[in-house]
C-alpha positions in Angstrom: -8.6 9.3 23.0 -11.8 7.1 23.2 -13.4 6.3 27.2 -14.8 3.3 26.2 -13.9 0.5 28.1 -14.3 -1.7 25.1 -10.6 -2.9 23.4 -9.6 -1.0 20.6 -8.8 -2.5 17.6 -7.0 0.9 17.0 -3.2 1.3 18.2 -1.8 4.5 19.7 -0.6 5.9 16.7 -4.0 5.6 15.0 -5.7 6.7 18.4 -3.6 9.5 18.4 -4.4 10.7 15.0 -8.2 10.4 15.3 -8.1 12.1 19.0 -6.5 15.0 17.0 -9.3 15.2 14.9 -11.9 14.7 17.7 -13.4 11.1 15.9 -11.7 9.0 18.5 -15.1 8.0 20.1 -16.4 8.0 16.4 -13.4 5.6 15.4 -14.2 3.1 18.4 -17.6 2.1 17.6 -16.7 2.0 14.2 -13.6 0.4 14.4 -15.6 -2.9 16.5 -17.8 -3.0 13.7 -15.9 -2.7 10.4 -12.3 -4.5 11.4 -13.3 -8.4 11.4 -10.6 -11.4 12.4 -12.3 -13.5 10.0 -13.3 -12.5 5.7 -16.8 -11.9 4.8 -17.7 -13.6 2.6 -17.8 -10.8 -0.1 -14.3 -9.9 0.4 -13.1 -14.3 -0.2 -15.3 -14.1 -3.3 -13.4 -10.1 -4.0 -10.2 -12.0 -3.8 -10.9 -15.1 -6.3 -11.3 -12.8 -8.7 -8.4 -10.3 -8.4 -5.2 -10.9 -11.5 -2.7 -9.4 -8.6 -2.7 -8.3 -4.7 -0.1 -5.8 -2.9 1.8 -7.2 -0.1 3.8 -5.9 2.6 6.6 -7.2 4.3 9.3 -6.8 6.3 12.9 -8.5 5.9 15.0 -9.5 8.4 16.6 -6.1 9.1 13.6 -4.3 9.5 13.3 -2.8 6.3 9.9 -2.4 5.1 9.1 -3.5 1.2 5.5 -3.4 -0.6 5.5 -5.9 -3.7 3.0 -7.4 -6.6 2.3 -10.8 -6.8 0.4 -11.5 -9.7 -1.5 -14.6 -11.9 -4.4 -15.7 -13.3 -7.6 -14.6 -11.6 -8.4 -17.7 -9.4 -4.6 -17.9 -7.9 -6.0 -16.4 -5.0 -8.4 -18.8 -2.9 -9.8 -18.7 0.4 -10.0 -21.8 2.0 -11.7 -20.8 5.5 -12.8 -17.3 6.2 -9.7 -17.1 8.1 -7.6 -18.1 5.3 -6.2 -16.7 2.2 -3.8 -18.4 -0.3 -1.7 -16.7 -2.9 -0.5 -19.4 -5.4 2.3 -17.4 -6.2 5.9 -17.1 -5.3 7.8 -13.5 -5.4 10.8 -13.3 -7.8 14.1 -13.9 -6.2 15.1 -10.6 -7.1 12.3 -9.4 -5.2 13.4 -7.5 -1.8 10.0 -8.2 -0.3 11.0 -12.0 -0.5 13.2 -11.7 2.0 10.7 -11.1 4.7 8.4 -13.8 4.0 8.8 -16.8 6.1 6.3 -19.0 8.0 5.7 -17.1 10.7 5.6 -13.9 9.4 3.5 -10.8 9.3 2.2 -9.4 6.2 -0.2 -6.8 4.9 -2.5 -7.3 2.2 -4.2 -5.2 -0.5 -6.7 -6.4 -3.1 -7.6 -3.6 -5.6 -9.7 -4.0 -8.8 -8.4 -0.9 -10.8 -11.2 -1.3 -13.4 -14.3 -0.9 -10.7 -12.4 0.7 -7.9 -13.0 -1.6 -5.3 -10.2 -2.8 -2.4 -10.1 -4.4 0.6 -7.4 -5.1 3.3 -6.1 -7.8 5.4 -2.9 -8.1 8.1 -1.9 -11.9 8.9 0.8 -14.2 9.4 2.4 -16.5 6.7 2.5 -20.2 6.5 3.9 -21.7 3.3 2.5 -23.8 1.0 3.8 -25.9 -1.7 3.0 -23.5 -4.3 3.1 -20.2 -2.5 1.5 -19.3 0.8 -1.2 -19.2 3.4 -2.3 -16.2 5.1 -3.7 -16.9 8.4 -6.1 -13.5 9.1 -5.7 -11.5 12.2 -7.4 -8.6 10.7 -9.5 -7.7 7.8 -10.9 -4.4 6.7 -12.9 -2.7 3.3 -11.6 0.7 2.0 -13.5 3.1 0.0 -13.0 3.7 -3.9 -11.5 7.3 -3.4 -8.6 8.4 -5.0 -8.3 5.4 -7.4 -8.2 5.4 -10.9 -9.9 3.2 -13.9 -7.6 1.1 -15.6 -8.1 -2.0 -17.5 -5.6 -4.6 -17.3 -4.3 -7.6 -19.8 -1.2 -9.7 -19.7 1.8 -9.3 -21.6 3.0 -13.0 -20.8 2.3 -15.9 -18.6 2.1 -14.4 -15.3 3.7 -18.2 -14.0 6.9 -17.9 -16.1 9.9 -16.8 -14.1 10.6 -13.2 -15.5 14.8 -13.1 -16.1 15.7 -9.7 -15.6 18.3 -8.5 -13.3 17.7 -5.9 -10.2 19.0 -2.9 -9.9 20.4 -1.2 -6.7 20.2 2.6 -7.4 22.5 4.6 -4.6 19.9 7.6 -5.4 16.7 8.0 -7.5 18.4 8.7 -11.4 16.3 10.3 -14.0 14.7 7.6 -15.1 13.6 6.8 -11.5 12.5 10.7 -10.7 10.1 10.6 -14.1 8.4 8.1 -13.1 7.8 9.0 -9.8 7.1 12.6 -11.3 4.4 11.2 -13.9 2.6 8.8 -11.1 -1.2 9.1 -10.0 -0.4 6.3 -7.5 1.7 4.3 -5.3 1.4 1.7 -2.9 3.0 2.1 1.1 4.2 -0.5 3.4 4.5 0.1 6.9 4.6 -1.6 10.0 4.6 -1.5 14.1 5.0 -3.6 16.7 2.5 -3.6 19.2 1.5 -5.7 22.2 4.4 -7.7 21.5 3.2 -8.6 18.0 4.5 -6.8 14.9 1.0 -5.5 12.7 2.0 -4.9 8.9 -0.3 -2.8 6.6 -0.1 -2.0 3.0 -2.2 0.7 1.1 -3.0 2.6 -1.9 -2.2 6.6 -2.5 -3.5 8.5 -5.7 -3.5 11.8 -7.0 -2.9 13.8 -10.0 -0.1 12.9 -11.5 2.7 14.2 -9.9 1.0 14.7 -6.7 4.5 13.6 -5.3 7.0 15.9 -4.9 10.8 14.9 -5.0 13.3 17.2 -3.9 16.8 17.9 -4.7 18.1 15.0 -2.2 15.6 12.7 -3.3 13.2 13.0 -0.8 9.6 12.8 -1.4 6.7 14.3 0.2 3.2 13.2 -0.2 -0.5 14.7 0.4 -2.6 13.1 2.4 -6.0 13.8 1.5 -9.5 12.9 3.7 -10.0 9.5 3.9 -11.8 7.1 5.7 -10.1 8.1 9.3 -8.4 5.0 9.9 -5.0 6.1 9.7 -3.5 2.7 9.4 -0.6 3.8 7.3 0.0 7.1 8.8 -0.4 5.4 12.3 2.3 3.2 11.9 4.6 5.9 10.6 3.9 8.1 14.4 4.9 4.7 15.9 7.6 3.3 13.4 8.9 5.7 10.7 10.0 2.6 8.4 8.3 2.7 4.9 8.4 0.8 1.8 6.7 2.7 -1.2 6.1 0.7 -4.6 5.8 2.9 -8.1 4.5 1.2 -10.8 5.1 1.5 -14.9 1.6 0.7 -16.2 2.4 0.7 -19.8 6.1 -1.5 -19.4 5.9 -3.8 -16.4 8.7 -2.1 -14.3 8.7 -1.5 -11.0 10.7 1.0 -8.8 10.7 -0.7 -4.9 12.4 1.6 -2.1 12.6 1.1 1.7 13.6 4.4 4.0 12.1 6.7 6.8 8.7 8.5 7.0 8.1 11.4 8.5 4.7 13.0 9.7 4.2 16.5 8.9 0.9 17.9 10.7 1.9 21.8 10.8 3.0 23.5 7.7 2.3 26.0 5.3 2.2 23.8 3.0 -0.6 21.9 4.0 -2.9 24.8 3.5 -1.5 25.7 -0.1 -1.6 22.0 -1.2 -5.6 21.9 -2.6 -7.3 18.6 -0.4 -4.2 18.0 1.9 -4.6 17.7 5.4 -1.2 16.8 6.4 1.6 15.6 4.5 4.5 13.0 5.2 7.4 12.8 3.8 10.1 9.6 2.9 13.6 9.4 2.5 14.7 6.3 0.6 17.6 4.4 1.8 17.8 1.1 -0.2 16.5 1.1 -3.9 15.7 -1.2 -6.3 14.5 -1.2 -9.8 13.2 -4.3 -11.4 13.0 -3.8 -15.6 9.4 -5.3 -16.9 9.3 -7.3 -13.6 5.5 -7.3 -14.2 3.6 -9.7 -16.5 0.5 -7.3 -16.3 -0.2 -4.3 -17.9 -2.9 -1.2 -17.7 -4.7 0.8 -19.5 -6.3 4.3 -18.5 -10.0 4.1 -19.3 -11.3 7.0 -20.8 -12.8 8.7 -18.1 -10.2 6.9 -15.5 -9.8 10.2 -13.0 -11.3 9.8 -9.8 -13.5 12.7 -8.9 -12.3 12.8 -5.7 -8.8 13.2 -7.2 -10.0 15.9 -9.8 -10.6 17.7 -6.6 -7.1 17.7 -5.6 -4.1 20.3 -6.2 -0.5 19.7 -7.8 2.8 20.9 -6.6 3.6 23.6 -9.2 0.2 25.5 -8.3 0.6 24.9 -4.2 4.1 26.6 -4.9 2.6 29.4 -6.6 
């Protein structure tokens, strides 16, 4: 754990983490440089321009749920570089909905697909008439890594209410397990509640596809692969084990939404066998919901989509070999 005597912006689970790895000095400095309260102005300008942004919430229960809110690039704005407003409203059949209220914490993701960039954000929601106001308390830029090139269009008006009907799945069915099974990524909520105030975080994971694993009982386990040594996501999980995980259908529009327990797994054989993993985690879902084409956007792959950083990376079949 770092000596300095300056506040860390880093919790005890994300201290813990970089201790391990003997970057906790490292992380300190770095962390007072790189994590703002307030948006450069690159990443307001990043935002304007994004067709969709990841959120995480939690609901009223505790259960943590990542989402998409998509629309035309320009329905995100930045008022102040302390503000962020998504014109946008999640569907009703949305479980994220249920945790967003004035007042309450979310964590944001902006990801271009087609150039690789993202940036991060944590805040608290205030509503607006058409949508809501984010009101930064932190705000963060990741690396490319581990993202593919896709190009994106729309299939309909990203504004018009989409009709369909959830559905709450008891256990991941076959069509649930393919497309977990044929995924290159996936986006993680998670959350914990520090210093009396509850920090959520959202992020990107990508792989080959199939870089996660489900088992028999429907539990998954994920590589984690070297990243930028934040440990924001796998941070919360040592403090809070409660995870949302979003899988996407690039070609269709549906989405697969699941809230359930994390687990951090630093020692196991595993690990080593896995090409690029460091550690893994695992999650078992407890609540389930697939939404049918809930998605106005769709993706392409670009022809040379992979991430090298990904190429780099193993698959389950060959780490079980």
């Amino acid at each position: 754990m770092s000596t300095s005597s300056s506040p860390s912006v880093w919790h005890a689970g994300e201290q813990m983490l970089q201790a391990q790895l003997g970057v906790a000095d490292k992380m300190q400095a770095l962390g007072q440089r790189v994590v703002r309260t307030v948006m450069p102005d690159q990443h307001r300008d990043f935002y304007r321009q994004l067709p969709f942004i990841v959120l995480g919430s939690v609901d009223p229960v505790g259960d943590a749920w990542a989402t998409l809110l998509e629309g035309q690039p320009g329905f995100l704005t930045s008022p102040s570089p302390v503000q962020l407003d998504m014109h946008a409203h999640p569907a009703p059949a949305d479980p994220a909905a249920a945790g967003m209220a004035a007042g309450a914490p979310v964590g944001l993701l902006g990801i271009e697909m087609h150039t690789r960039r993202r940036n991060r954000m944590n805040g608290v929601l205030a509503e607006l008439e058409q949508g809501w106001r984010v009101q930064v308390e932190q705000s963060f830029g990741n690396c490319p890594r581990y993202i593919q090139l896709r190009d994106y269009s729309f299939a309909r008006d990203p504004a018009q209410d989409h009709p369909g009907q959830p559905e709450l799945l008891a256990t991941l069915d076959a069509s649930a397990r393919e497309l977990i099974g044929m995924a290159d990524a996936f986006f993680v909520a998670t959350y914990a509640d520090v210093d009396e105030r509850r920090q959520v975080d959202v992020s990107h994971r990508g792989g080959k596809a199939g870089f996660v694993r489900v088992d028999a009982e429907g539990v998954l386990t994920v590589p984690d692969f070297n990243g930028n040594l934040f440990f924001s996501t796998l941070g919360n999980i040592v403090l809070n084990g409660r995870a949302g995980l979003l899988f996407v259908d690039y070609a269709n529009g549906d989405v697969l939404q699941m809230s359930g327990q994390a687990e951090l797994i630093l020692d196991s054989p595993e690990i080593a066998a896995f090409e690029g993993a460091e550690r893994l985690w695992t999650f078992r879902p407890q609540r389930i919901v697939r939404r049918r084409a809930a998605l106005a956007l769709r993706w392409r792959f670009q022809e040379q989509g992979w991430s090298p950083y990904v190429l780099a990376t193993g698959q389950w079949p060959r780490a079980a070999a």
